[in-house]
C-alpha positions as CSV (number, residue, x, y, z in Angstrom):
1,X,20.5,-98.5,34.9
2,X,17.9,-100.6,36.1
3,X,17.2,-98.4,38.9
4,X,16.2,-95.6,36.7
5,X,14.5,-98.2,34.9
6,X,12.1,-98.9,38.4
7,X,11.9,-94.9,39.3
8,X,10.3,-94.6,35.8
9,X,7.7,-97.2,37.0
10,X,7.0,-94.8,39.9
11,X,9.4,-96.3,42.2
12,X,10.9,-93.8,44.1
13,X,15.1,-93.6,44.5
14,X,15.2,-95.3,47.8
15,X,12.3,-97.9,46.7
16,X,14.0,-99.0,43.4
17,X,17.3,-99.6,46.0
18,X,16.0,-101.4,48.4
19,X,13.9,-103.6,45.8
20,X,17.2,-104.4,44.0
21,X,19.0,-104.9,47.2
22,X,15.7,-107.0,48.7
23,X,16.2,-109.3,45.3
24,X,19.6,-110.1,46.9
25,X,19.1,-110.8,50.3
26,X,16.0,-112.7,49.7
27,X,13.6,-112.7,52.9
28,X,14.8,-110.6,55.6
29,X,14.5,-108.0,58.0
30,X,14.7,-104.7,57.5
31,X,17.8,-104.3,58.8
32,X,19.7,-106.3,56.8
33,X,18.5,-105.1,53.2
34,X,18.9,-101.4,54.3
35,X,22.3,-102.3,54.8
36,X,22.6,-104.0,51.9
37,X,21.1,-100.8,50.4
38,X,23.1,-98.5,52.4
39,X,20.0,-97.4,54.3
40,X,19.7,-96.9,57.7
41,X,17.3,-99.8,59.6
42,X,14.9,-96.9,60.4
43,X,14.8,-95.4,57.2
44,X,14.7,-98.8,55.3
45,X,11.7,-100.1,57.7
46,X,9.5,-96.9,56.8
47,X,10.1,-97.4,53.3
48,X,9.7,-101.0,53.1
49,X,6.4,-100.1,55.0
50,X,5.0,-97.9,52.1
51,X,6.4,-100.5,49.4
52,X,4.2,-103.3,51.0
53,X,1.0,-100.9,50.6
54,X,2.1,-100.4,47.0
55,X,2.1,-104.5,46.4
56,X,5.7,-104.4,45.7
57,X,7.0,-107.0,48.6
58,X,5.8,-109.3,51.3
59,X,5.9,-109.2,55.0
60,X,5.9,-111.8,57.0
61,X,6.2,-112.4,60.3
62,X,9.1,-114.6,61.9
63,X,9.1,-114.5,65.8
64,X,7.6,-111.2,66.3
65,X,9.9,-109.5,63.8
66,X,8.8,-108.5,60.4
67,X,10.8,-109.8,57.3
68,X,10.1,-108.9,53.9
69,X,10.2,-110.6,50.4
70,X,10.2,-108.7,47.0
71,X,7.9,-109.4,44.4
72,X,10.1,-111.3,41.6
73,X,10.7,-109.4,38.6
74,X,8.1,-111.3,36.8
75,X,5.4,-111.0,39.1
76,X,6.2,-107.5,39.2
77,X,6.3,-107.1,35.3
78,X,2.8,-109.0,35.4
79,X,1.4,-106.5,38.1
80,X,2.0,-103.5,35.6
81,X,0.8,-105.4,32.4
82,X,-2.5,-105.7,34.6
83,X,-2.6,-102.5,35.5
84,X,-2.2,-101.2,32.0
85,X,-4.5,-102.9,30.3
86,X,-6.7,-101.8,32.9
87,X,-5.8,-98.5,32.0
88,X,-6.5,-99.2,28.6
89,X,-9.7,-100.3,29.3
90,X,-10.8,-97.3,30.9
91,X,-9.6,-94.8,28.5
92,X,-12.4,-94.0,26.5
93,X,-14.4,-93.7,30.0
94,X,-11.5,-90.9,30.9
95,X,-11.7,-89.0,27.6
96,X,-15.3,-88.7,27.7
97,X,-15.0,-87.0,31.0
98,X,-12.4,-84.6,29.5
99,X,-14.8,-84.2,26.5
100,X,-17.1,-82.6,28.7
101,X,-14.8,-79.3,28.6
102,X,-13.6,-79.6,24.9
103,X,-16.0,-77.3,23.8
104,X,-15.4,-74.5,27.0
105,X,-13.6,-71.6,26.0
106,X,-9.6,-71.5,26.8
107,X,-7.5,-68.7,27.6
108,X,-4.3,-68.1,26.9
109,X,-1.8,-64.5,28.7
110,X,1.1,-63.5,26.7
111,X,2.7,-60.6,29.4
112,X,5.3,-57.8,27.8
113,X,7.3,-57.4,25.0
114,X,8.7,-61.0,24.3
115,X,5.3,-62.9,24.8
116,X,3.4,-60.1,23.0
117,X,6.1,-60.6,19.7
118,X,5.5,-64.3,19.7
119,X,1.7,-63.9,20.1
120,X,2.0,-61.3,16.6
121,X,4.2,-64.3,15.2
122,X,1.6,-67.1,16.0
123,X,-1.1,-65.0,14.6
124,X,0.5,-64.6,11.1
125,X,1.6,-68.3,11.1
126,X,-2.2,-69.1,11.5
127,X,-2.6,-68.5,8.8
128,X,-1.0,-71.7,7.0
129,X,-4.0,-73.8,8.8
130,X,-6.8,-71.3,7.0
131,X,-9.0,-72.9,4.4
132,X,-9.4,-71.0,1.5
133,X,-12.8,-69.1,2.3
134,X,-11.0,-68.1,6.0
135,X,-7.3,-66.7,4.6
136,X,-8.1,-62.9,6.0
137,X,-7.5,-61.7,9.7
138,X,-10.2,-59.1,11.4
139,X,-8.7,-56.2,13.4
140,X,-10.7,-53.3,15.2
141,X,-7.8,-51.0,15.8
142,X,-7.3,-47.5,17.2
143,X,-3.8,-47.4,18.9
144,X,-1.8,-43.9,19.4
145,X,-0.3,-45.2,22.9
146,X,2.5,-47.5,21.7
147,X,5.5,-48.8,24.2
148,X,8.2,-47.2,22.2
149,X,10.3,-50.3,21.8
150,X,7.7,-52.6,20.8
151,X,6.9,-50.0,18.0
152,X,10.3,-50.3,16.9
153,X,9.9,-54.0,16.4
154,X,7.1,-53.7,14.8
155,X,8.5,-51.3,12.4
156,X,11.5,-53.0,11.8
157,X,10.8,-57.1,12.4
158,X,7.2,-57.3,12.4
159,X,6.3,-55.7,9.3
160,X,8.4,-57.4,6.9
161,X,7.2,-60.6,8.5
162,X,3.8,-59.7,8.0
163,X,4.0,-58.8,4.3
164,X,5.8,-62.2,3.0
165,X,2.4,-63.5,4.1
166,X,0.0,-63.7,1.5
167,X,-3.3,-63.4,4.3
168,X,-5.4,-60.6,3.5
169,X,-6.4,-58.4,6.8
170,X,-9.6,-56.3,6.9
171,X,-9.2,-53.5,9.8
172,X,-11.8,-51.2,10.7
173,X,-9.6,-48.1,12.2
174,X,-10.1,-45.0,14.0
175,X,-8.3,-41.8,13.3
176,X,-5.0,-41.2,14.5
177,X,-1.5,-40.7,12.9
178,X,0.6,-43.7,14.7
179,X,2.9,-45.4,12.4
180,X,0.8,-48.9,12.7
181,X,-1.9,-47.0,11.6
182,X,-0.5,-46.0,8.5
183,X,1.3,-49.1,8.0
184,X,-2.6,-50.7,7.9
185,X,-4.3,-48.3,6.0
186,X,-1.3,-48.5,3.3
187,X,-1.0,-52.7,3.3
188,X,-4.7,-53.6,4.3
189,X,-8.1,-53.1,3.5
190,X,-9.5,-50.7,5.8
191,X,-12.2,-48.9,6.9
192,X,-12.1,-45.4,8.9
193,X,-14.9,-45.0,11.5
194,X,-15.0,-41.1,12.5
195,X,-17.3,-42.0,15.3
196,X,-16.0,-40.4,18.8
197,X,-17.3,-43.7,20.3
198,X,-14.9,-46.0,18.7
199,X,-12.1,-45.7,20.8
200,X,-10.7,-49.3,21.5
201,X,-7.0,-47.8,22.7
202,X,-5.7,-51.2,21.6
203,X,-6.7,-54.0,19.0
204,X,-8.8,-56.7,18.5
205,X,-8.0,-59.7,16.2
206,X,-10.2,-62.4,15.0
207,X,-8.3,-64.9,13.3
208,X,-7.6,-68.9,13.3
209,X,-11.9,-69.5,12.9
210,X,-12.5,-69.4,16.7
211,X,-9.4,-67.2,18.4
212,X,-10.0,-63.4,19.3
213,X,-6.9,-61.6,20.4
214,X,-7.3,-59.1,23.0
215,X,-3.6,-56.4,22.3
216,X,-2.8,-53.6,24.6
217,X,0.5,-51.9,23.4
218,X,1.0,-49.1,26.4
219,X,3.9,-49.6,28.2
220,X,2.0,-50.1,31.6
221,X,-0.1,-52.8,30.1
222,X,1.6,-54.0,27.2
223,X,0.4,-57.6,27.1
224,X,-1.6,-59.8,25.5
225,X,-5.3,-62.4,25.9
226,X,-6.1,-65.1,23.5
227,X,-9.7,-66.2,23.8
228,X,-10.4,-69.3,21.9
229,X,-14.1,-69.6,21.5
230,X,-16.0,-70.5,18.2
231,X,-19.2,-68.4,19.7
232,X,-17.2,-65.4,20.8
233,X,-15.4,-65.4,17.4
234,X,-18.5,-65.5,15.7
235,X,-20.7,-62.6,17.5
236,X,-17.2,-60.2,17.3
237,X,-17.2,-61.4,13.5
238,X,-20.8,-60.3,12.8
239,X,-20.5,-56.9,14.8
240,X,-17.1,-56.7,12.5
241,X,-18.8,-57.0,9.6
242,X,-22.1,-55.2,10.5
243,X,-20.0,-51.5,11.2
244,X,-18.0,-52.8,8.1
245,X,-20.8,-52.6,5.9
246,X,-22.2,-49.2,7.3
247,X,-18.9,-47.3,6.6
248,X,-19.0,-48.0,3.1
């Protein structure tokens, strides 16, 4: 017990044994705590080295020969209170640094089948953390190469999922006669673009205030890129909205 207590304070398994066994023998060699530890002299010296640099014993020498004494368990408990406060102290210092890349984009992969389905999942849950003004997802979607299997969930897990939620979704689609397709144009608002050039092969989803969703449902890629940027969302957002209001 209190040895897992020490490794938890960074002590390693043969550290935290040879303190407890050092607390026993009092000042001594090497060779007599290992063996009071059930170390080997060699083994126990080496250690014993690395636990002076830590500041976790003494060493002193008696005739040539080095002996070591273990912090008490006071001074040791003292050593860590000063080092966490210290910590403390320097905290704000530390999150400022990290602050520096709060505002850098982060991407997330979500490879195959499972992944992709949980990265669907997450996208309707977002929806529970929209304010009232955001409660509606953006797609650009053209997809006629679906894995056959993930098409199945979708018909048959996804779907009903995605109706109990009350989020409205606005999907700008190209022509094609998948059964996604047809799901969106008879649940969502839609437009049809019959423009050769928009041919995404996949979808795109804006959604969350500052997450665009990169899906590609063919069996050789079938996979998944979450790019959390408030910029990015915003210019695929206004290039939504400007082919959105052309198509009317």
């Amino acid at each position: 017990m209190i040895e897992k207590i020490l490794q938890d304070l960074w002590f390693s398994e043969r550290e935290a044994r040879l303190y407890l066994a050092g607390l026993e023998t009092g000042l001594a060699p090497a060779s007599k705590i290992g063996k009071q530890a059930g170390e080997k002299r060699v083994t126990a010296y080496q250690v014993l080295e690395q636990m002076g640099k830590k500041w976790r014993l003494k060493e002193v020498k008696k005739n040539s020969v080095s002996q070591y004494e273990m912090l008490s368990p006071k001074q040791l408990s003292k050593m860590y209170e000063a080092k966490t406060q210290l910590l403390k102290e320097r905290v704000p210092e530390m999150i400022g640094l990290m602050n520096q890349y709060a505002t850098k984009p982060k991407v997330q992969y979500f490879e195959w089948r499972e992944q992709l389905k949980d990265l669907f999942l997450q996208i309707v849950d977002s929806w529970n953390s929209y304010t009232e003004e955001q409660q509606c997802f953006l797609t650009f979607l053209w997809a006629i190469d679906v894995d056959p299997e993930f098409a199945q969930w979708l018909e048959s897990d996804f779907k009903p999922y995605r109706l109990e939620s009350p989020a409205i979704s606005k999907s700008l689609i190209a022509e094609g006669n998948h059964a996604y397709l047809e799901y969106t144009m008879m649940y969502h608002e839609y437009r049809l673009v019959k423009d050769p050039v928009f041919e995404l092969s996949n979808e795109i989803v804006m959604y969350d205030g500052n997450k665009v969703a990169l899906l590609m449902y063919n069996a050789d890629e079938l996979s998944g890129v979450v790019i959390e940027s408030s910029s990015f969302h915003k210019a695929l957002t206004n290039i939504f909205y400007t082919i959105w209001n052309l198509t009317k």
